[in-house]
N, C-alpha and C positions, 0 to 999 in steps of 0.2 A: 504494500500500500504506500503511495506515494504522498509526499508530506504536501499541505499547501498553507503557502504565506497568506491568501488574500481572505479566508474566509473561516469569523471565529465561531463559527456553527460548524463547519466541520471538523475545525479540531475539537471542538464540545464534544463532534459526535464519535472523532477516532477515539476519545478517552475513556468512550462507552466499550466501543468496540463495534462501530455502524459504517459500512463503506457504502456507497453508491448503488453497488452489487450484492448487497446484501450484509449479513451479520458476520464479521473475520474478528477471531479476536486479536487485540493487540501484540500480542507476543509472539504470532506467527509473524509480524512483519519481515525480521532478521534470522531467517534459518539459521546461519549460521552462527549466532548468536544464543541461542535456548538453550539447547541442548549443555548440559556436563554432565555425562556418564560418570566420571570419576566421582563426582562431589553423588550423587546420586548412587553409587554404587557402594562409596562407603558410609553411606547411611545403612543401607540396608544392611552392610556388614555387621554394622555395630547393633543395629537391631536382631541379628540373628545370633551375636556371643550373649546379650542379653538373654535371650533367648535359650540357651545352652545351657547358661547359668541356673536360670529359672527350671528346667526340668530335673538337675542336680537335684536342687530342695526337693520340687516334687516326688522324684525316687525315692527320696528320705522320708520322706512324710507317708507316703504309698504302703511301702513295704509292709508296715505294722497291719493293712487290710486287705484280704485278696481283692474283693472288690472295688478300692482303691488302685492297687498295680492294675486290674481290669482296665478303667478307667483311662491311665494312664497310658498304658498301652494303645489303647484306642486313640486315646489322643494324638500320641505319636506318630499312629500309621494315619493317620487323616494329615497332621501335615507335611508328612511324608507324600503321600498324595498327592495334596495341595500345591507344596514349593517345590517339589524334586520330580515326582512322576509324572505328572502333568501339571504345569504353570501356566494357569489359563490369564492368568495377568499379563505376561509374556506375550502371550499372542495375538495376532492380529483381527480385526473385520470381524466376519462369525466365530469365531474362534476363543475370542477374547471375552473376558468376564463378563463387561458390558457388551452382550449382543443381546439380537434375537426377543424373546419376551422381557429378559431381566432388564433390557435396554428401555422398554417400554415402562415397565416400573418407575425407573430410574431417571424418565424422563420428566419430569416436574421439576427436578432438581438441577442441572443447567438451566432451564428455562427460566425459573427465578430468580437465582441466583447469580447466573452468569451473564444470558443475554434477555433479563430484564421482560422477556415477552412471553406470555401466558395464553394470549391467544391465537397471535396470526405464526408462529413456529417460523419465525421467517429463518433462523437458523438451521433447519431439518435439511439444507443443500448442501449445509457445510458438510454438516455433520455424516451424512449419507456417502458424500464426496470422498472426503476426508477417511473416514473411522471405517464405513461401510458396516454397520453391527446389523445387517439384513439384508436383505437383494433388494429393498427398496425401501418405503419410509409408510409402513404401517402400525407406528404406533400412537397414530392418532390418526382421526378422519375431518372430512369437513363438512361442519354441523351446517346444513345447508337455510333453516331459517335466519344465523344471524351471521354466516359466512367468518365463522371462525376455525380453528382446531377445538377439537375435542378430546382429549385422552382416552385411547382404549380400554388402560388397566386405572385400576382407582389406586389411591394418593397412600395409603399403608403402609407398603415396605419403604417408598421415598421418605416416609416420615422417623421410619426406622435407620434410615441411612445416612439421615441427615446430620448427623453428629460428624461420622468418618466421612464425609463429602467435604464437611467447612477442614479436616486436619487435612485432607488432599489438596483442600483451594489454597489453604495458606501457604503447603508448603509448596504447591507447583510451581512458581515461579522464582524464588529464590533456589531451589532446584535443577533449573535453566529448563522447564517446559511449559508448555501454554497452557496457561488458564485456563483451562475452555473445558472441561467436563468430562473427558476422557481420552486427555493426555494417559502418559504411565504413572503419576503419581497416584491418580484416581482410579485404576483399576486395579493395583499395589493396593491401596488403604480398603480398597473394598472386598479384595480375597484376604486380607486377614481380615478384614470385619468379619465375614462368613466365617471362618475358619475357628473363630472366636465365639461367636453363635453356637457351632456344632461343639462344640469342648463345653461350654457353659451349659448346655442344653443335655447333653447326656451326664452332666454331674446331679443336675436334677433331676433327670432318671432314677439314676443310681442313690440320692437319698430319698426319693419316694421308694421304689423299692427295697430297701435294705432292710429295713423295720419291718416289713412286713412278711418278707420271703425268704430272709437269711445269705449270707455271705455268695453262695457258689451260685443259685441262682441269678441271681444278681448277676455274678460274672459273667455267667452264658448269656444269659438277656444281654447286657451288653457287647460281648463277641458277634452275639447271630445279627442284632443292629448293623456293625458298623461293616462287620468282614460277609454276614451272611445276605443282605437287601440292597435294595437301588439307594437304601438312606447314604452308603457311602459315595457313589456317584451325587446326590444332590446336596452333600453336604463338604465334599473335599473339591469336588473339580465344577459339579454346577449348581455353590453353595449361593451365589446371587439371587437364583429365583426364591420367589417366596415359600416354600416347601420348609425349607432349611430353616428361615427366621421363624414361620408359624409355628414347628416343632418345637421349638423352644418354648412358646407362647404357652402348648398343649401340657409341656412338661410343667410348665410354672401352674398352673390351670388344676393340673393333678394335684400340686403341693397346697395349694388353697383351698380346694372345693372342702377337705377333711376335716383341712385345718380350721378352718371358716365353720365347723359344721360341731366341731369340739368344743371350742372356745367362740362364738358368733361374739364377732365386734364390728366398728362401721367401718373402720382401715380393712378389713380383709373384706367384706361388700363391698367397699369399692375397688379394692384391685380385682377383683372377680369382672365385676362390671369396666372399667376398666382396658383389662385384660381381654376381653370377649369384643368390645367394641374396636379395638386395635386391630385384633384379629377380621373382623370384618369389614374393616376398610381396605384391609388388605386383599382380603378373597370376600366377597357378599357369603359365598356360600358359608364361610364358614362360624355365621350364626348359628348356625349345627351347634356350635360348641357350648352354647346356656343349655344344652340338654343335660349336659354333666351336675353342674351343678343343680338344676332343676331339679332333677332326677335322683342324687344322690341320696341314698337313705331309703327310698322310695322301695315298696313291694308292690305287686299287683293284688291289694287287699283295700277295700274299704276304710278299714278302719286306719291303715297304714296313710292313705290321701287324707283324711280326716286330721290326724294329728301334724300331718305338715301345713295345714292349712291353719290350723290351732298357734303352729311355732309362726307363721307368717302375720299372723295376725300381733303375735308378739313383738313384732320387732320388722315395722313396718319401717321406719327410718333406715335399716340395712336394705333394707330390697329399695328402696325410693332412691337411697347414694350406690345400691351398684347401677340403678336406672340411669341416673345422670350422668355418672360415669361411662358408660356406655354410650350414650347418646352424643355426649359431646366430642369422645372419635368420631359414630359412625357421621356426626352432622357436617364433619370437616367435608366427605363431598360433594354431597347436595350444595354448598356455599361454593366451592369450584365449577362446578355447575352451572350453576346461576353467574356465577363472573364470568363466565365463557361464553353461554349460549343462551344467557335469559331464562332459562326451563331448571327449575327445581329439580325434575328428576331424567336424565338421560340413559336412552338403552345403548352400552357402547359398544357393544357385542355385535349391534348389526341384525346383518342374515344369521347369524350363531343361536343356538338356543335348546331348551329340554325336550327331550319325550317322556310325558311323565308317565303316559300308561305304558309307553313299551320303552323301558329302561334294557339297556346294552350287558345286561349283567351275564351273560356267557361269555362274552366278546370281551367285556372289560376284565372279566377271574381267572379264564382259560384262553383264550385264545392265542393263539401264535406269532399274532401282526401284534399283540402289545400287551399280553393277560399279566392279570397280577401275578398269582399264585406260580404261573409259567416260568416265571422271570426271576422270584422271591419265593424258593417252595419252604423254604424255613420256614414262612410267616404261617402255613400249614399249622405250625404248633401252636399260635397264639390263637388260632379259631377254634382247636381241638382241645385249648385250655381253660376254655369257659365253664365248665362243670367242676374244674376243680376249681377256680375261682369264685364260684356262687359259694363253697365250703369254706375257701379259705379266706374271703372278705366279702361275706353276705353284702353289708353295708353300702359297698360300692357295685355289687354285683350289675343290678339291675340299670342303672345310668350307664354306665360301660357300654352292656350290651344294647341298650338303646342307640347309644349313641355310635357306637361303630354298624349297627346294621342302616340307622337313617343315612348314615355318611355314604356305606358303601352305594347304597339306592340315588342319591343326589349322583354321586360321582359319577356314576354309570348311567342317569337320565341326559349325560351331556350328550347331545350327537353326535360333538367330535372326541367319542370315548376315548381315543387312542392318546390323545391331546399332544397331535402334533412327533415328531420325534425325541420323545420321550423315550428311555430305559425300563422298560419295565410301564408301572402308570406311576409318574409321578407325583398325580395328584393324589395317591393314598399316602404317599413318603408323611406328611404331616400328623398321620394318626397314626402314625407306631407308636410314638411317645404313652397312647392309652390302649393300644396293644401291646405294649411291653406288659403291662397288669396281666392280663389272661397268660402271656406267653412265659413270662415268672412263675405263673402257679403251674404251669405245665411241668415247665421244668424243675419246680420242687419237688412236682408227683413222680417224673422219672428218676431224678436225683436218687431216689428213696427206695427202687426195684430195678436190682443192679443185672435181671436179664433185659429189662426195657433198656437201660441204662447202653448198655452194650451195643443194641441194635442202633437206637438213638445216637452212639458215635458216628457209627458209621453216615450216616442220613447227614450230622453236622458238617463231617469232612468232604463227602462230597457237592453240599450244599455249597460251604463254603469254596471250596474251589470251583467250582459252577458259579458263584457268583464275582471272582476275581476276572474270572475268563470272562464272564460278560463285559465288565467294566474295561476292564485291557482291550476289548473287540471293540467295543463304543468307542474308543478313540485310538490310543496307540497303536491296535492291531486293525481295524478299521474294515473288518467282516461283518460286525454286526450291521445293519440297516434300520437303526432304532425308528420306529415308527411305521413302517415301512414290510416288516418279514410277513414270513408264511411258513404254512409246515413243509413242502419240498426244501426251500433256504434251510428253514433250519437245520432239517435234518443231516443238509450238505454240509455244514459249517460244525455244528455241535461237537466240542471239542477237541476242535483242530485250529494250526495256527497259520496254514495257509492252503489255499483252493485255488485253481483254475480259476482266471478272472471271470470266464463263460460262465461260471455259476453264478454271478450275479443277474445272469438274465430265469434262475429260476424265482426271484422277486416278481416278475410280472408272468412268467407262465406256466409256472406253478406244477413243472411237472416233464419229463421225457420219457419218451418212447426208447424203449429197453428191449423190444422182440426183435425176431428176427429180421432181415434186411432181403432174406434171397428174391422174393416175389416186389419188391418193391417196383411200381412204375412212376414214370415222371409224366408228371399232369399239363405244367407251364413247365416253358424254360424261355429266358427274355435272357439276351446278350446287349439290350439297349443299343445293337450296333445300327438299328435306323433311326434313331436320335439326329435329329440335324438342330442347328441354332445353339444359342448360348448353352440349353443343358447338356449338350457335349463339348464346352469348350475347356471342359479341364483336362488333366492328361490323364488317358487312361488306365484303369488298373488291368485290362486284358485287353485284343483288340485295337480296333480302328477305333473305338470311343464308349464311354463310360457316363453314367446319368447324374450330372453337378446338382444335388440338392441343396438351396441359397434359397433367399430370403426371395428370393424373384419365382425361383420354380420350388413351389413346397408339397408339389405331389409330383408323383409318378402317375401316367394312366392304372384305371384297374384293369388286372389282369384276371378273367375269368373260366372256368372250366364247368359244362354240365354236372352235376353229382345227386345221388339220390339217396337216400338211407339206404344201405347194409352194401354198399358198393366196396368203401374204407372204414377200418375201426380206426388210425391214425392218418394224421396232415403230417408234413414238415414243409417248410418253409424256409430256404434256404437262401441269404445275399452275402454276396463280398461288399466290407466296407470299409471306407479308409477316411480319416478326419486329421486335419493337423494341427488341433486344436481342443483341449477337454471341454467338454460339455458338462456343469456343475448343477444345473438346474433342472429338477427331471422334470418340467414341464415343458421344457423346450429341448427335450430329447427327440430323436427321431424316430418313429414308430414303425416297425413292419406288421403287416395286420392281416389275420384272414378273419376273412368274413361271409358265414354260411344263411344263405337268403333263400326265402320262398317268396316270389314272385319279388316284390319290391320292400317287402318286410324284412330283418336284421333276425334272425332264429339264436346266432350265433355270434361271439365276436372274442379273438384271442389275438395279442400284442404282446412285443415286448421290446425293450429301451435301449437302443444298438448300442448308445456313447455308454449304459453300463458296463462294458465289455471290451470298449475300444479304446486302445493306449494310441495314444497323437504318433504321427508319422509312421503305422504301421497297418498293412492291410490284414482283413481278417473275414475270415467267412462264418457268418452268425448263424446258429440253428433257433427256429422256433416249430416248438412241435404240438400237435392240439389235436386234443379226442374230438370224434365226430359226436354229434349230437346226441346223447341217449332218449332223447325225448324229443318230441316236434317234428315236423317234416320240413324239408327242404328241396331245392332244386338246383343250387348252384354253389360255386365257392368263389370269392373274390377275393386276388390278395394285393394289396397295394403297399406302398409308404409314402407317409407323414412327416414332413422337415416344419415345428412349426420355429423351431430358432432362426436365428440370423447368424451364425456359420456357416460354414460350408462343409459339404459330406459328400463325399463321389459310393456311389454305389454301380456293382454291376452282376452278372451271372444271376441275374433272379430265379429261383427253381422251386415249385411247388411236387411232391414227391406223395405218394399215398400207398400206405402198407395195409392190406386188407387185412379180414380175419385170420 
């Protein structure tokens, strides 16, 4: 940005940080200027011998409790994790701590703070430009009665953050990095914020359960937490989203509801309220959570609702200060709201939303593309330890289960149950903290019948290494497809640490043709050599010419063959492809498709995503294979491709091929 002598509105405005072209902050002016690694690298140094020092004590302090070394341990390998295994601070674009949804969160906090603008985001160019934390800039929309932005996620975890955001701002620029909201100072102070979270959040765990379950319990609840579930993925590597802070919330939640319930005073009604209201601005759903305390004590008896109603009547001033207390987080959005769009209450979700009569609950417990239990089968024990929990804390029994069956039902009425490329479901990671209860009493029942005991090793060790390998495969080993699998992937990949890249096209077709080959005939065969004009102007991969799929030609003709049921039990569909360039976005991948039609109707339709498969500058012949219709009639099969990116893809040897019975 260039300086000007004539005009003292726009130095006003460079001091803000406003050019012409939009919002820059001032410290990007002199690139070569911000930056000092050194001064920045031994902060960090001297932050990590502090560091060193502080787990000394704590070994000392540990030793005397197992469930203390527990603890400890866990804590260790989280940020181990965190700093050493994957450093998502470190990283860039989606990559980086700030992306993606936690980006969306987090977005209220430059906005206010840095460039000053809450409604029109006129820095979302920069910042998209610049940082890239998403293919594009969906974390607000524009509210179209008062032509402002609107935020997609509400103001909860921002307000969580807000603390470690001001020690990033202050020190980003004596530092030598830009102010501006996620430089590396700010994504540095916000993975130990998280990091700090998950350590402070599992100590509360471990002293609600210790009192009530005994030493070794305790330990394993804590082990199958951190080493057995997706809680270490959202707590070590994608501790920014809200998952991570709300557990903590759950775990404080646990330690009050009792405590509040022993001793009833108005400071613990209000942290209750409070505490629940926090939580709900951060996720709405998760007003779930007054069912704990609601519920706590509660039996399914008459006379059991009678006398809590007796106790409320008593001590009306504790329910009225958790009321207010709650009200005055949840009221923070409705007032964001209203400063942005005039409207008290906005739906920012969009087209997104519930099915409340037909909730996804197969698809969200077991399924392949993203089940809970699939992904976390340890947590198996905390469902199967409810019986011994209704014994060994009547008190609490009843709230629990309440409240982990309405949560499970909410979670799974989302439409988009998978939610997104998720590990696992993420959005359950928050309520382990009141599944550790049931999962504790499990494991004091086996603790106690050392044949159970036995088998239940076994079940731990594999669990646990089943849940390392997922985690390593979600990023550093980089076979999972979180979000994304099925059961042919999986079963391709399951416990391996590397595959034929081909196998990523069992993600879209879910499936190959295994019999025999000798009666195969070839149905199509297209050489694209009567291609004339631009779609043969690339250079061939066989031949006089080859079919340039660009932004200009994003089909190929179809290509059709007669067919009739019981002709072929299998298709295959066979192209050479060659790209000099990765293709990251599978929406704008290139599709090969067959498609089984009766008259003008679609009967049939199998695809699958050639750039999964294809490494830049190398050609490659892709199979796609697809069962003929078991049900419907048909009369024809079309198979064509789909370019809808703006790369370029040369395909050629197109071949449809059909293995009868």
């Amino acid at each position: 940005m260039q300086k000007s002598s004539n005009s003292n509105n726009e130095r006003r405005g460079r001091k803000r940080g406003i050019t012409q072209g939009g919002w820059r902050p001032e410290s990007t002016q002199a690139s070569g200027r911000y930056r000092n690694p050194r001064l920045f690298f031994s902060f960090c140094a001297r932050l990590r011998l502090f560091s060193f020092s502080s787990y000394f004590l704590l070994l000392t302090y540990c030793m005397k409790s197992p469930s203390r070394l527990a603890w400890l341990f866990c804590s260790v390998f989280i940020v181990m994790v965190s700093f050493w295994y994957y450093p998502k601070w470190k990283n860039t674009q989606t990559e980086a701590i700030i992306s993606w949804d936690a980006s969306g969160y987090y977005m209220y906090l430059p906005a206010i703070f840095v460039y000053h603008d809450l409604k029109e985001l006129k820095f979302r160019d920069y910042v998209v430009t610049k940082y890239q934390p998403a293919p594009g800039f969906d974390q607000a929309f524009l509210h179209p009665e008062s032509g402002h932005y609107v935020m997609k996620y509400s103001s909860g975890l921002a307000l969580q953050e807000l603390p470690f955001f001001l020690v990033a701002h202050v020190l980003a620029s004596p530092l030598g990095y830009p102010a501006d909201g996620f430089s590396t100072p700010y994504q540095l102070v916000l993975q130990i914020a998280n990091t700090l979270v998950a350590l402070l959040a599992l100590w509360l765990v471990r002293r609600a359960l210790l009192p009530r379950f005994g030493e070794w319990p305790t330990v394993l609840t804590l082990l199958i937490l951190v080493l057995g579930t997706n809680y270490l993925d959202y707590s070590a590597i994608n501790g920014a989203m809200t998952h991570n802070w709300l557990f903590l919330w759950y775990a404080v939640l646990m330690l009050l509801t009792p405590a509040f319930y022993r001793h009833p005073t108005v400071g613990k009604a209000v942290a209750i309220g409070a505490v629940i209201g926090l939580m709900t601005l951060t996720r709405p759903t998760e007003i779930l959570a007054a069912l704990i305390p609601v519920f706590w004590g509660l039996r399914p008896k008459w006379a059991s609702v009678r006398e809590r109603l007796i106790f409320w009547q008593g001590h009306l001033g504790h329910l009225l200060g958790a009321a207010i207390a709650g009200a005055a987080f949840i009221s923070i959005q409705p007032l964001y709201w209203h400063y942005v769009s005039g409207d008290w209450i906005v739906y920012s979700y969009q087209d997104q939303g519930f099915s409340w009569l037909r909730p996804h609950l197969w698809d969200g417990i077991f399924s392949f593309r993203s089940g809970w239990l699939l992904y976390s089968p340890l947590l198996i024990t905390a469902l199967l330890g409810f019986g011994a929990l209704r014994r060994r804390e009547p008190f609490g029994f009843w709230a629990i289960l309440s409240f982990v069956a309405v949560f499970i039902y909410v979670t799974f009425a989302w439409d988009i149950w998978w939610y997104g490329g998720s590990l696992g479901q993420r959005a359950m990671v928050q309520s382990y903290a009141v599944l550790a209860w049931p999962l504790a009493a499990a494991l004091s029942w086996i603790l106690a019948r050392p044949r159970w005991l036995m088998a239940y090793a076994v079940f731990f060790i594999v669990g646990v290494y089943y849940n390392l390998w997922l985690t390593h495969q979600a990023h550093r080993g980089g076979l999972l497809a979180a979000g994304d699998m099925n059961r042919a992937y999986w079963l391709r990949i399951i416990g391996r640490y590397d595959v034929p890249k081909e196998a990523r096209l069992l993600l879209d077709s879910n499936g190959w043709y295994t019999g025999p080959t000798d009666n195969a005939k070839v149905l199509i065969s297209e050489d694209f050599e009567r291609q004339e004009g631009t779609a043969c102007s690339g250079p061939p991969l066989a031949g006089r010419c080859s079919f340039l799929l660009d932004f200009e030609h994003q089909n190929t003709p179809d290509y059709s063959v007669p067919m009739k049921p019981g002709d072929y039990t299998w298709l295959r569909a066979t192209v050479q492809a060659h790209a000099n360039e990765p293709q990251w976005d599978m929406w704008s991948m290139t599709l090969l498709t067959v498609r089984f039609y009766k008259a003008d109707a679609v009967v049939k339709e199998s695809f699958i995503r050639l750039e999964r498969a294809l490494e830049p500058g190398q050609t490659t012949t892709l199979p796609l294979d697809v069962h003929t219709p078991r049900r419907g009639n048909y009369d024809r099969v079309v198979v064509k491709l789909w370019h809808p990116g703006k790369t370029h893809l040369l395909v050629d040897n197109l071949q449809l091929v059909g293995f009868p019975d």
